[in-house]
C-alpha positions as CSV (number, residue, x, y, z in Angstrom):
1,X,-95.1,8.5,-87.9
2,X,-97.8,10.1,-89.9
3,X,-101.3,11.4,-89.0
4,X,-104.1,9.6,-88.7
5,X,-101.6,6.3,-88.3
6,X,-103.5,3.8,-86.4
7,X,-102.4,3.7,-82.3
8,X,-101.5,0.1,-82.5
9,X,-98.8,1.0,-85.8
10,X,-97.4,3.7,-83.0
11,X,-96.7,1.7,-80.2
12,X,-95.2,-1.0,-82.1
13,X,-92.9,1.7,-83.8
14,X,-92.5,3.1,-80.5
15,X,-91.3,0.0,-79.1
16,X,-89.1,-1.5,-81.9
17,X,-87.1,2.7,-81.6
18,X,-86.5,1.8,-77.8
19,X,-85.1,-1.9,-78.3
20,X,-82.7,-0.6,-80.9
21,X,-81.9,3.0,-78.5
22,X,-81.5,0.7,-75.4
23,X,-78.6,-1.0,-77.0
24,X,-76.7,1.6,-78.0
25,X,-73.6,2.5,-76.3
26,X,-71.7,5.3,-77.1
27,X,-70.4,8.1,-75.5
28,X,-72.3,10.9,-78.0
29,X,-75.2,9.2,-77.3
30,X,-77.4,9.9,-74.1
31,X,-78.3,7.2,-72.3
32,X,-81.8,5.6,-73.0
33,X,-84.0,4.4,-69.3
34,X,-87.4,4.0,-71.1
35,X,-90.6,5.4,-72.3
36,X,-93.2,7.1,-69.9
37,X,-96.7,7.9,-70.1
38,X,-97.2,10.0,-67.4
39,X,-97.5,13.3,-69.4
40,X,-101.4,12.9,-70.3
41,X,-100.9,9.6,-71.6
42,X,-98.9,10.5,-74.3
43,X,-95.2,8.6,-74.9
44,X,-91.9,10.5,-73.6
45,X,-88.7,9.2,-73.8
46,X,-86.8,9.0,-70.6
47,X,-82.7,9.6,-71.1
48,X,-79.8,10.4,-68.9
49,X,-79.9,14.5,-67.9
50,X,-77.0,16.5,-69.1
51,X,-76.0,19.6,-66.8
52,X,-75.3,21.6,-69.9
53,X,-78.5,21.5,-72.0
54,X,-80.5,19.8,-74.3
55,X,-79.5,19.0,-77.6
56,X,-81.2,21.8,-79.5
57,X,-79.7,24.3,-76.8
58,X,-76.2,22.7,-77.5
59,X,-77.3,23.0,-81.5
60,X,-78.0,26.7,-81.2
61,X,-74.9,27.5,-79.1
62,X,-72.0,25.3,-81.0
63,X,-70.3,26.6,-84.1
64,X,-71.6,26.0,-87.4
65,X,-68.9,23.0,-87.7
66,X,-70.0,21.2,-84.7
67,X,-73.6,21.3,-85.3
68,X,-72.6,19.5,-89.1
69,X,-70.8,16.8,-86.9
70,X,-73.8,16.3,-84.9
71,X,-76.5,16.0,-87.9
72,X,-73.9,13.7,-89.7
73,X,-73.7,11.4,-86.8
74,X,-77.4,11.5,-86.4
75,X,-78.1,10.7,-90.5
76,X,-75.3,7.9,-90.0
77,X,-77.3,6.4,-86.6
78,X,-81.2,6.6,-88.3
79,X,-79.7,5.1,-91.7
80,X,-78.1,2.4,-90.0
């Protein structure tokens, strides 16, 4: 999304990002609920809470291999 994109262009990104994330089942992938706009009106995505962090916590602790693994699968999941 860039700046100054129109609200209308947003949601309708927003929403087509959650129909694809709500089908996805694997298990690297956190599990999608929805889309809230509780926080000031502004979209957050709701997923399944892990005990052990988020993923830029797990990013900073993991080994410089693991944290490859983890962009490669993202790069293969957006370019699909």
């Amino acid at each position: 999304m860039k700046l100054g994109q129109r609200s209308d262009d947003i949601d309708q990104h927003l929403r087509k990002e959650a129909m694809i994330w709500k089908q996805l089942r694997h298990e690297n992938i956190a599990q999608f609920y929805g889309v809230s706009f509780q926080l000031g009106g502004r979209p957050a995505i709701v997923m399944k809470w892990y005990q052990k962090g988020t993923a830029t916590e797990f990013l900073k602790r993991e080994p410089p291999r693991k944290r490859f693994e983890v962009v490669i699968i993202h790069t293969l999941l957006v370019l699909s």
